[in-house]
FIROPA-123254 format. One line per 5 residues: number of its first residue (from 1); their letters; for each residue y, z, x of C-alpha. Coordinates in steps of 0.5 Angstrom, whole numbers, padded with zeros to 4 digits. Each point is the difference from the previous one (the first is absolute). Last residue first. Layout:
! FIROPA-123254
NUM	a	Y/Z/X  ...;
END
This chain:
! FIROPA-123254
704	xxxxx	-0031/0265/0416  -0003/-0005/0005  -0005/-0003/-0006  0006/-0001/-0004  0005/-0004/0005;
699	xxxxx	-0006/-0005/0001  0000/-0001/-0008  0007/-0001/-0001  -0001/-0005/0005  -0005/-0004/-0003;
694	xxxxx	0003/0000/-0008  0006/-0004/0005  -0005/-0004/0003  -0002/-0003/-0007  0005/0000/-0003;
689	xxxxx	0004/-0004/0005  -0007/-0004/0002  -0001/-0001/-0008  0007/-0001/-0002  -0001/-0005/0005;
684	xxxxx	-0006/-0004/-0003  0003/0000/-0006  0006/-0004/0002  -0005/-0004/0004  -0004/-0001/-0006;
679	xxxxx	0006/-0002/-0005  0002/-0005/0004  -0007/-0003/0002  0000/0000/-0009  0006/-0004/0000;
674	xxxxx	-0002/-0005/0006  -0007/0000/-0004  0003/-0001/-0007  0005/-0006/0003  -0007/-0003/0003;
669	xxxxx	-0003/-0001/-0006  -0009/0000/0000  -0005/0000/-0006  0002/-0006/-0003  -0001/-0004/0006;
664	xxxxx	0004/-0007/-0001  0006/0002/0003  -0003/0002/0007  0001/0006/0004  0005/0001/0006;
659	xxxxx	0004/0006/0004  0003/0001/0006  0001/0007/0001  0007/0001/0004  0001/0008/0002;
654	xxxxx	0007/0002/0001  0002/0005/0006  -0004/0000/0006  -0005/-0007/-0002  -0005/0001/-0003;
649	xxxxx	-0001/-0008/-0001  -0006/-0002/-0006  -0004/-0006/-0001  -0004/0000/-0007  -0003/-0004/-0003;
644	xxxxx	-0003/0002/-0007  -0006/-0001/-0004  -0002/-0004/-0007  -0002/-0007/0003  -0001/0003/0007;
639	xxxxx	0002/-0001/0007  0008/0001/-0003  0005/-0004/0003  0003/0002/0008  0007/0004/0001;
634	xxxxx	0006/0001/0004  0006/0004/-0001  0008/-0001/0002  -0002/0001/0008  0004/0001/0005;
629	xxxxx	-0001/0009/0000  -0008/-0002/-0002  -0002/0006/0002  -0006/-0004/0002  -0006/-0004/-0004;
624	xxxxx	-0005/0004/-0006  -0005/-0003/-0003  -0004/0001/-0007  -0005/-0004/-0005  -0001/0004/-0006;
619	xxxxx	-0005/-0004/-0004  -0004/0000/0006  -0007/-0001/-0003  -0004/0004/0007  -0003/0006/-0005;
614	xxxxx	-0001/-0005/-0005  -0005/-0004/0003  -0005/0005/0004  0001/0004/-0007  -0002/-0007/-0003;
609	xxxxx	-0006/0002/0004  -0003/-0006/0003  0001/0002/0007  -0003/0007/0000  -0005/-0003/-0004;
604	xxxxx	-0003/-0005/0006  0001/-0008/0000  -0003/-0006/0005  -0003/-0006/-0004  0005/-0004/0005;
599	xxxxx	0001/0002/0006  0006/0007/0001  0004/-0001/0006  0007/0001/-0004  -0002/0006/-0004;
594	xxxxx	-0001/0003/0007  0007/-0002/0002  0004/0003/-0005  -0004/0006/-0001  0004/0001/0007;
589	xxxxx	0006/-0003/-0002  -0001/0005/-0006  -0001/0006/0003  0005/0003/0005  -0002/0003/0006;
584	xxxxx	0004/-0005/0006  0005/0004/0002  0005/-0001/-0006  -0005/0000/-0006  -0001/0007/0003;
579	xxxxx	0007/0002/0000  0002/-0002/-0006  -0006/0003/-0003  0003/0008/0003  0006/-0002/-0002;
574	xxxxx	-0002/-0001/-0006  -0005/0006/-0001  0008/0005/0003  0003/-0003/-0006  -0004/0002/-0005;
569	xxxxx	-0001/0007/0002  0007/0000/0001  0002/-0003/-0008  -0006/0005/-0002  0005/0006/0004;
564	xxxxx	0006/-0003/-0004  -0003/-0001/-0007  -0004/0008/0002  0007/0003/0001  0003/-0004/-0006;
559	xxxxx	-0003/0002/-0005  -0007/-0003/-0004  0003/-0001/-0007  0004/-0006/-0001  -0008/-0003/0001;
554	xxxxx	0002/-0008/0003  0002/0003/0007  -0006/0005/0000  -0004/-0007/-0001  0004/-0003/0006;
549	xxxxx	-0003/0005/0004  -0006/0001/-0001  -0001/-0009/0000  0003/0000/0006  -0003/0005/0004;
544	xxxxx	-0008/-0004/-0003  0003/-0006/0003  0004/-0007/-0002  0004/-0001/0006  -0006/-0004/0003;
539	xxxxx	0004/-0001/0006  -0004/-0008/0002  0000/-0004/0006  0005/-0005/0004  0001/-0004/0006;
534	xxxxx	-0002/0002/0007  -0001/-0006/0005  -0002/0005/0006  0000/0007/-0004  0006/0004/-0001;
529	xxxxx	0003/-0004/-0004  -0005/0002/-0005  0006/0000/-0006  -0002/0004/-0007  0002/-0003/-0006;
524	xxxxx	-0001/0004/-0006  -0004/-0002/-0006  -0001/0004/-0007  -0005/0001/-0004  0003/0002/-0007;
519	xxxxx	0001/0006/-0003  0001/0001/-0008  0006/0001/-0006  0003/-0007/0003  0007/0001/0001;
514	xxxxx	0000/0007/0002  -0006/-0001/0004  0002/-0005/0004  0008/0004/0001  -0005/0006/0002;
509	xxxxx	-0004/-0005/0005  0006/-0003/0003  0003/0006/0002  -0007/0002/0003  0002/-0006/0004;
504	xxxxx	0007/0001/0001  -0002/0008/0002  -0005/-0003/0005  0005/-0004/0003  0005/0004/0001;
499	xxxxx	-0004/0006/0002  0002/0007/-0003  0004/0006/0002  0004/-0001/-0006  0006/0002/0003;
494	xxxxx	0001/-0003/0007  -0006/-0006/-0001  0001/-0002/-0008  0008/0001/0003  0000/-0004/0004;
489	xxxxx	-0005/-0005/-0003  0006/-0001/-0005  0003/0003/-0007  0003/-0002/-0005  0001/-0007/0003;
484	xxxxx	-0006/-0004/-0005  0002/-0007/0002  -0006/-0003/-0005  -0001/-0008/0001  -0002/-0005/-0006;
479	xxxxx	-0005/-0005/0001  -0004/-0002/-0008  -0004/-0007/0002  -0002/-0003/-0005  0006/-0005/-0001;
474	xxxxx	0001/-0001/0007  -0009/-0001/0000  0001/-0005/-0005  0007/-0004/0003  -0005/0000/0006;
469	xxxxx	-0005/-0005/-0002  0004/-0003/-0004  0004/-0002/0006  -0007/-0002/0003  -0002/-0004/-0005;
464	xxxxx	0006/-0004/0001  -0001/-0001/0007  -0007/-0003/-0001  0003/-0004/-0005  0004/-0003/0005;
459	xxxxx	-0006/0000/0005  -0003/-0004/-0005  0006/-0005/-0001  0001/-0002/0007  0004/0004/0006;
454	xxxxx	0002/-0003/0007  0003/0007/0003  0006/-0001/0005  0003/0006/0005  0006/0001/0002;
449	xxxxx	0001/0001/0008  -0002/-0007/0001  0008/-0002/0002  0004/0006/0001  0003/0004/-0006;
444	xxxxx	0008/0000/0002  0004/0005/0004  0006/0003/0000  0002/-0001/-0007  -0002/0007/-0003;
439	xxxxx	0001/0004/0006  0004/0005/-0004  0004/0005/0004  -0003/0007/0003  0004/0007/-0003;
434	xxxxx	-0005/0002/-0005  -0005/0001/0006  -0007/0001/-0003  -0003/0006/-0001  -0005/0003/0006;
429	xxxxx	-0007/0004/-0003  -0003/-0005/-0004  -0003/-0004/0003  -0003/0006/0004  -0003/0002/-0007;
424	xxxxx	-0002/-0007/-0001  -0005/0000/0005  -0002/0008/-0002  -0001/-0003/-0006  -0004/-0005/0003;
419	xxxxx	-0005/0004/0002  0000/0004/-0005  -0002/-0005/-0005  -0007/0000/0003  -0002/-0007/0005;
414	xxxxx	-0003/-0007/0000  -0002/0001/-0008  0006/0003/-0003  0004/-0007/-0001  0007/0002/0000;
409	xxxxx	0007/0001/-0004  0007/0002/0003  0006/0002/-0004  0007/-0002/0001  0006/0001/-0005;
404	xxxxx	0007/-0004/0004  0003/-0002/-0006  -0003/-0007/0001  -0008/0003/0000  -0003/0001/0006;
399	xxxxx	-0008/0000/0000  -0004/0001/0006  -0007/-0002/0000  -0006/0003/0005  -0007/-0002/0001;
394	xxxxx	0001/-0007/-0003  -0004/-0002/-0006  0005/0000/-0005  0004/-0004/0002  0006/0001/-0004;
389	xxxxx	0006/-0005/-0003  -0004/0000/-0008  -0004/0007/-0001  0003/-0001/-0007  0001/0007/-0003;
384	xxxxx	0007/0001/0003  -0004/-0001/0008  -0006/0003/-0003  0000/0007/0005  0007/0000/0003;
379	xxxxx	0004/-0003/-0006  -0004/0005/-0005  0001/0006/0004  0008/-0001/0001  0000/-0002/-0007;
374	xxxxx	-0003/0007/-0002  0004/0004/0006  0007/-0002/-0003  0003/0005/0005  0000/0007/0000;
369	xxxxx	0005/0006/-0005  -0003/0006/0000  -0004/0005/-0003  -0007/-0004/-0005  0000/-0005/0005;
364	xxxxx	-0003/-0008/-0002  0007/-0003/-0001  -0002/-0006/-0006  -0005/-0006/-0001  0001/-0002/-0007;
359	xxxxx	0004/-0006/0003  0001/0001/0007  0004/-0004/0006  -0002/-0005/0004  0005/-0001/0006;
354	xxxxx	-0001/-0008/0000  0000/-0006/0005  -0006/0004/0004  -0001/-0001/0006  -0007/0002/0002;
349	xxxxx	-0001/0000/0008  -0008/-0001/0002  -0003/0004/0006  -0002/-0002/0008  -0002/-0008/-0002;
344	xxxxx	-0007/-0001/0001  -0001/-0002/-0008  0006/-0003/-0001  0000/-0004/0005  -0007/-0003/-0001;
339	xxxxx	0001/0000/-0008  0006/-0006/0002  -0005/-0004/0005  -0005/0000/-0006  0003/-0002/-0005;
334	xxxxx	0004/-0007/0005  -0007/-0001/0002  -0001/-0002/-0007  -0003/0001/-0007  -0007/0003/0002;
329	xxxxx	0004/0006/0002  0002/0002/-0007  -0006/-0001/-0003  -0003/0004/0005  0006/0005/-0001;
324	xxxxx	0000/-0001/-0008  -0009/0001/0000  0002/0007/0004  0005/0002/-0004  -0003/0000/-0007;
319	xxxxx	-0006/0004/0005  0005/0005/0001  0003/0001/-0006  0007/-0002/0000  0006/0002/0004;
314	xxxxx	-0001/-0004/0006  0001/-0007/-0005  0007/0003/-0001  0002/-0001/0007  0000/-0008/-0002;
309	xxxxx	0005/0001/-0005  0001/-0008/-0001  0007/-0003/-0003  0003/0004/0006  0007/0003/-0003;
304	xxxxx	0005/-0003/0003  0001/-0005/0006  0008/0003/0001  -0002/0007/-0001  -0006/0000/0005;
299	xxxxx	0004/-0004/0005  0006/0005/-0001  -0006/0005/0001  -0003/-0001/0006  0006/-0003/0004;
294	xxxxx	0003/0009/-0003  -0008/0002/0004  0002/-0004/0007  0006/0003/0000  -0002/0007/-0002;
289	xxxxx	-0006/-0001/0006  0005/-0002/0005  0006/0005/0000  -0007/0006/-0001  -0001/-0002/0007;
284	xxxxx	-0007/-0003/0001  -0006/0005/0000  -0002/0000/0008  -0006/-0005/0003  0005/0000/0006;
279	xxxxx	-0001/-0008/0001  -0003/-0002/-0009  0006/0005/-0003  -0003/0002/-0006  0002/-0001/-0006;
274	xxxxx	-0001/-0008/-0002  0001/-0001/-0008  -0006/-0005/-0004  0003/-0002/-0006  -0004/0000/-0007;
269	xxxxx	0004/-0002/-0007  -0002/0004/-0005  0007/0002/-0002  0001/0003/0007  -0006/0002/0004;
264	xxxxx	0000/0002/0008  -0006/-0002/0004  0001/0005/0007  -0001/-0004/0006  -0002/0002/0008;
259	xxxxx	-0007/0001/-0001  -0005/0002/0005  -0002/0007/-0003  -0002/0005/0005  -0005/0000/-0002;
254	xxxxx	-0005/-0005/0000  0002/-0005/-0006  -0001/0000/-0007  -0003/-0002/-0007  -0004/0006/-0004;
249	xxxxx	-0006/-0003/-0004  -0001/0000/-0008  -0006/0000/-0002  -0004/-0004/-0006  0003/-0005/0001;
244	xxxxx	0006/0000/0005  0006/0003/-0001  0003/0000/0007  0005/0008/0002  0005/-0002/0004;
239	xxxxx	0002/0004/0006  0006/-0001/0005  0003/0006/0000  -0003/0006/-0003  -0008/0001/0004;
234	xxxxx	0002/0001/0007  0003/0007/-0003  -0007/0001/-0003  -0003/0002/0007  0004/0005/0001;
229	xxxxx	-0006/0006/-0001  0003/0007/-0001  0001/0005/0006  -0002/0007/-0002  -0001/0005/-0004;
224	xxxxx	0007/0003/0000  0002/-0008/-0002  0001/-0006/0003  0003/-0006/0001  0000/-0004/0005;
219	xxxxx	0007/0000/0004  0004/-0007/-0001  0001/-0004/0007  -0007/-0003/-0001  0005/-0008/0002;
214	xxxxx	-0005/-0003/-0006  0003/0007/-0003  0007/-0001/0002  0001/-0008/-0003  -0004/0002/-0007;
209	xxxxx	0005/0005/0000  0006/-0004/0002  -0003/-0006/-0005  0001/0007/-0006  0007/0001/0002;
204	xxxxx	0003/-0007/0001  -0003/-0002/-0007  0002/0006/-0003  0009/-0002/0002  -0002/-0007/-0002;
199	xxxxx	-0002/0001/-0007  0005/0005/0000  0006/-0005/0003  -0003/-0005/-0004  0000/0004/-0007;
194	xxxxx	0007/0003/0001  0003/-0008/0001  -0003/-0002/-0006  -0006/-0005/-0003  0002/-0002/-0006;
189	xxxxx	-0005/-0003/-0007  0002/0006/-0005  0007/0003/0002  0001/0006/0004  -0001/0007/-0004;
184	xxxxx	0003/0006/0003  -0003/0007/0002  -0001/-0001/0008  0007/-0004/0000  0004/0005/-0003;
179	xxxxx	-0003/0004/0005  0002/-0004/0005  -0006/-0003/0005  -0001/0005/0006  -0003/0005/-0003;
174	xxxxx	-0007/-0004/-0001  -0003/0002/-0006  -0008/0003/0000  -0005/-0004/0001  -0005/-0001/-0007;
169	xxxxx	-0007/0000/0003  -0005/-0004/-0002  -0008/-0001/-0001  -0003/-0006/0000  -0008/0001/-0004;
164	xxxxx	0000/0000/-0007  0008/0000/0000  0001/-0007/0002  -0007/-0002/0004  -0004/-0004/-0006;
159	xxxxx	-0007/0002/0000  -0006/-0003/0004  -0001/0007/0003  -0005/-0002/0007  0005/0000/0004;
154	xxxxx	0002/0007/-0002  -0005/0005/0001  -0005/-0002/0001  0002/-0005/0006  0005/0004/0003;
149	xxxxx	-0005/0006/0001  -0007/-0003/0002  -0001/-0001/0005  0005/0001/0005  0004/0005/-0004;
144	xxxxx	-0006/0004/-0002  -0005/-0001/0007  0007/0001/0004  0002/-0002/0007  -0005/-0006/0001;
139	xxxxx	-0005/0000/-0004  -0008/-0001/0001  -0002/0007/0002  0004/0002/-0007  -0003/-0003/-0004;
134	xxxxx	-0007/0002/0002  0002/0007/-0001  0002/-0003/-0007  -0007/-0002/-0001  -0003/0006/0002;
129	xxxxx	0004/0003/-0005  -0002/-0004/-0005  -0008/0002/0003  0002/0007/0000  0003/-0001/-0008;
124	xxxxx	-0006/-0003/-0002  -0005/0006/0001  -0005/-0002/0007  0002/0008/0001  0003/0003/-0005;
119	xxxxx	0008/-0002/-0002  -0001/-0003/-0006  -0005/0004/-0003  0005/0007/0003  0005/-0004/-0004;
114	xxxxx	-0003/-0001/-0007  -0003/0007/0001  0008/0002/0001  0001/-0004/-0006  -0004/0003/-0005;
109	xxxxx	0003/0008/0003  0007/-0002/-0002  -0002/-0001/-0007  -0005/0006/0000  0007/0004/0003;
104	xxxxx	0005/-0003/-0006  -0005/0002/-0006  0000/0006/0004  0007/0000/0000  0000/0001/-0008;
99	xxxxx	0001/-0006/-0005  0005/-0001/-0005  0001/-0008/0000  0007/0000/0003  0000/0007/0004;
94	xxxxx	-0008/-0003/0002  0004/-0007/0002  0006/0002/0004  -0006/0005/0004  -0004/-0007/0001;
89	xxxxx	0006/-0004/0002  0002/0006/0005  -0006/0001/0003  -0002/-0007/0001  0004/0000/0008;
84	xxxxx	-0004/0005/0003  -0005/-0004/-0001  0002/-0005/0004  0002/0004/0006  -0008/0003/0000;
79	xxxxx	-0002/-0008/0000  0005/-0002/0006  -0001/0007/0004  -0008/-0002/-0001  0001/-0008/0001;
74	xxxxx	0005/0002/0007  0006/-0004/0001  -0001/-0006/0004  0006/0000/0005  0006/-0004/0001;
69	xxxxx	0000/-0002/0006  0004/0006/0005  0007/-0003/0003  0002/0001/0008  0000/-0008/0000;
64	xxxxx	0005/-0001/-0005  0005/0006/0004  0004/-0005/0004  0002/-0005/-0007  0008/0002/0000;
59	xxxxx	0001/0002/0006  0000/0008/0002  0007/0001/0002  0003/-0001/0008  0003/-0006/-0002;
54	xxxxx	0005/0004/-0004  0000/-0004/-0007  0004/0004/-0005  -0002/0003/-0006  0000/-0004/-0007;
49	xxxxx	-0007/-0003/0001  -0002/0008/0000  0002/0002/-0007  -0004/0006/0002  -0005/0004/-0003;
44	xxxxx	-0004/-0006/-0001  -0002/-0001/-0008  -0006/0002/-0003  0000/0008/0004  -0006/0003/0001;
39	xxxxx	0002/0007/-0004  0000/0007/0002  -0001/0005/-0006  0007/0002/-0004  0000/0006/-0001;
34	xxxxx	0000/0004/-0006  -0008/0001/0001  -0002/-0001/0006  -0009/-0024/-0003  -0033/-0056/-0005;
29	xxxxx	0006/0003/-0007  -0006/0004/-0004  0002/0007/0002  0007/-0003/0000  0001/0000/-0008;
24	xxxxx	-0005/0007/0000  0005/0003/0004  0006/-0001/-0006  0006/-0004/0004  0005/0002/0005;
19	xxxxx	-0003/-0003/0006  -0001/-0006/-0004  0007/-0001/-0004  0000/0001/-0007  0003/-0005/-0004;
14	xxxxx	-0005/-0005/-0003  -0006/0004/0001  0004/0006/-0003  0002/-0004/-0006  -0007/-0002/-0002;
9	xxxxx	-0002/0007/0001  0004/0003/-0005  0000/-0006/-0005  -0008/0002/0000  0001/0007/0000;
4	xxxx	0005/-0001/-0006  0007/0002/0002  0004/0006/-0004  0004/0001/-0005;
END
């Protein structure tokens, strides 16, 4: 059963964040053959906040001033790009409808008139472009990130934050807590010994990242095309995203940020928690921040669950939020002296007085053994499905339930999820020491240091709304991981000769295919990070190599070399895009921008084609992090109503897809998705061994 149109677009405008959204939406908002093509890195090619500092070393923000801007592709390259990129939907059509490729060729042939329209001299486009040079005078660093970008893309997104717009990683198990512990079930309502040494044990970690990059004693990330744009490390600690009508804003101060406090959170109760050593500006000992955390605790547990969740208003939509937080304020001082310090603390520290376990939620891998991993995706991404002891809003959040599992959470406009991810990352890289004694009792909550709420009955309802609110999205939200650990990035590197990312990508596309019986278009993320202020722009992994090769792997008759060489060919076009969107040729932001400078009364055909509008419906939204060694999954919700989000880790040996649809859309099943994306990268193996095989022999023949 499929959506009506109109319930379709209904939908969409409720939950499609801009920068994601159909081009008309914003229109009227004022990638050799069996060899693996040189690919521009997503990620630094080293994990460069774990090495060493010598003083001799690149300080962490010495190559910011040697960055190019971000440049304005130019219209024609654009406009020939986005041509490019309908073929495949006019080839899945004329193979649906019957038609021959000159139907495909008069189709393609329609829009480029449309484009030379648009870019001839006085034609719409040149004046857009224009426009956007303009811009980009006028803008400090980046025309799209200081224009535009955080504005559009988030802030103007009125939508709840959990699942539509946080994402999450689920942190893999300390190895210092014993397994049996790992494993267990502490008692409802107790907070325990495990717990705070790993709450502490993180803390201490991610305040010494934040202390080495204010020190610029981590190396600036880079790759073989360059160094990359620091900029958004300024941007993890200390930052609050504001709801505000009808945009919200980003709270915080200059970098480095001057905060010395954590908030942390146990039973809905607010405490600030000192981490930083205000003489020598070093994180404190571990010693300092356990004891403070076990006083947070006994305090907690002795006052009970707050009657009010505060927290929870965050995780309403952002207009609901909004009038709460004005109401909120108005009520007293006393209000807004508590939101003050949790929106410039350093981060927010959930404890969690439960280990949440699952109900129909099981195991995700098809060959081993893993943790609970739905339970863990459901406590990291809603809180149990309640969104209460959170603060949405906060840049980062760390999650430590009373077993000791941990996951972290952020608000994606001040910075891409990479970056926190590589924050987390260096966390996780040291286990707490099981042999340390118990610092419970040895200091107790200092006088201030709990934050009070004066609350009346709207803000009570307002509470109420907001756990409704989240209880909803939890219940529509299908969030599982695939541990897939037949094979690795190693072997898709060694033996199938392939790029990882590209073949995870075209993995994506056949297990799509499988599930739906036709393509879709699908969205990468490309990083910029080798402009100044770089953030993101478009892979468009849907492409006429794709669509070939995906078609020979449905047809059980098309044999394993051409599977292989098609799988080549399609492989080799990603990365070529991958590399484009990379070093500032993409086309979406760029057709991003022009649409953004249209004046009222302006149009053209080539933005009103639904082909324009279907060609940027990002039903398969996809992303892929690190290795992702230290890492259980991560995840992010699906952009449409009957799409996927997809968040994947190649790491070397097992491969991690983080994957989520929603319950209500008949037309999508995550399990039937994780299954089918088993089956393909199983058949996709089949094809390079079978393939490159059937290859050899071939080459042994001709030199016979």
């Amino acid at each position: 059963m499929l959506l009506s149109r109109t319930a379709a677009r209904t939908l969409r405008a409720r939950s499609t964040p801009a920068h994601l959204a159909p081009a008309p939406q914003l229109a009227r908002t004022p990638f050799q053959a069996h060899t693996p093509s040189r690919q521009l890195s997503h990620t630094p090619t080293r994990m460069f906040a774990l090495t060493p500092y010598r003083a001799s070393q690149p300080r962490t923000f010495s190559a910011q001033k040697q960055l190019p801007r971000l440049p304005i592709q130019q219209l024609g390259a654009s406009l020939d790009k986005y041509i490019k990129s309908l073929r495949p939907f006019f080839l899945e059509q004329a193979a649906k409808d019957g038609r021959d490729d000159k139907w495909v060729e008069e189709q393609l042939e329609l829009r480029r008139e449309w484009a030379r329209d648009f870019e001839k001299e006085g034609g719409l486009g040149r004046v857009l472009q224009e426009r956007l040079k303009d811009v980009d005078r006028i803008t400090p660093s980046n025309w799209l990130d200081d224009h535009f970008w955080i504005k559009v893309a988030y802030h103007s997104w009125r939508v709840p934050l959990p699942v539509n717009s946080n994402w999450w990683l689920m942190c893999r198990d300390d190895e210092g807590i014993p397994a049996d512990v790992r494993a267990g079930v502490p008692p409802k309502g107790e907070f325990t010994e495990w717990q705070i040494k790993r709450a502490a044990k993180l803390t201490q970690r991610l305040i010494d990242f934040k202390v080495r990059v204010d020190r610029e004693e981590i190396l600036p990330d880079s790759s073989r095309a360059g160094p990359f744009d620091m900029h958004q490390y300024t941007r993890v600690f200390g930052v609050t995203r504001l709801p505000q009508i009808p945009t919200d804003t980003l709270v915080h101060s200059p970098h480095p940020h001057p905060s010395a406090n954590i908030i942390v959170m146990a039973l809905d109760h607010f405490y600030t928690l000192p981490v930083v050593d205000a003489v020598s500006g070093d994180v404190l000992p571990i010693e300092n921040i356990e004891a403070g955390l076990w006083a947070i605790a006994d305090d907690a547990h002795a006052r009970g669950e707050a009657k009010d969740s505060i927290g929870a208003l965050s995780a309403d939509d952002r207009d609901s939020w909004t009038r709460a937080r004005e109401h909120l304020l108005a009520l007293s001082p006393v209000n807004r002296a508590s939101a003050t310090a949790i929106e410039d603390s350093l981060f927010v520290l959930s404890l969690d007085a439960y280990t949440l376990q699952s109900e129909e939620y099981v195991s995700s891998s098809p060959s081993r053994d893993t943790p609970d991993l739905d339970a863990h995706i459901r406590n990291a991404s809603t809180a149990g499905g309640k969104g209460k002891n959170r603060w949405w809003d906060k840049a980062v959040g760390v999650h430590v339930e009373s077993n000791g599992r941990a996951s972290m959470v952020g608000e994606h406009s001040p910075c891409d999820a990479l970056i926190p991810s590589i924050v987390c990352d260096y966390a996780l890289a040291e286990n707490l020491d099981p042999a340390g004694v118990s610092r419970r009792g040895a200091s107790k909550v200092p006088e201030g240091a709990g934050l009070e709420w004066v609350v009346d009955e709207k803000i009570r309802e307002a509470i109420g709304k907001a756990v409704g609110t989240v209880e909803e999205i939890a219940a529509d939200s299908d969030g599982k991981m695939l541990w897939y650990d037949e094979y690795g990035a190693g072997w898709i590197k060694k033996v199938g000769k392939q790029s990882p990312d590209a073949y995870l990508q075209m993995a994506l596309q056949l297990a799509y295919h499988k599930t739906h019986n036709e393509p879709t278009a699908t969205y990468e993320t490309a990083s910029t990070r080798l402009f100044l202020h770089g953030r993101t722009d478009v892979i468009r992994t849907f492409s006429e190599d794709s669509w070939r090769w995906v078609q020979a792997m449905r047809d059980p008759g098309v044999d394993a070399k051409t599977r292989y060489e098609l799988l080549s060919a399609a492989t080799k076009a990603h990365n070529l895009y991958t590399k484009e969107s990379s070093t500032g040729r993409g086309i979406d932001r760029h057709f991003l921008g022009l649409r953004l400078l249209l004046r009222e009364g302006e149009s053209h055909p080539l933005f009103d084609d639904p082909l324009f509008t279907k060609s940027q419906e990002w039903v398969l939204s996809t992303s892929g992090l690190s290795a992702g060694d230290r890492f259980f999954g991560t995840g992010f919700g699906a952009v449409y109503p009957n799409g996927y989000g997809i968040n994947y880790l190649a790491g070397d040996q097992v491969i991690k897809f983080g994957i989520e649809s929603k319950v209500s859309c008949p037309e999508t099943s995550t399990a039937v998705f994780r299954q089918n994306l088993v089956e393909a990268m199983r058949e996709m193996r089949k094809a390079c061994e079978d393939g490159l095989a059937a290859a050899t022999v071939e080459e042994a023949k001709a030199k016979l």
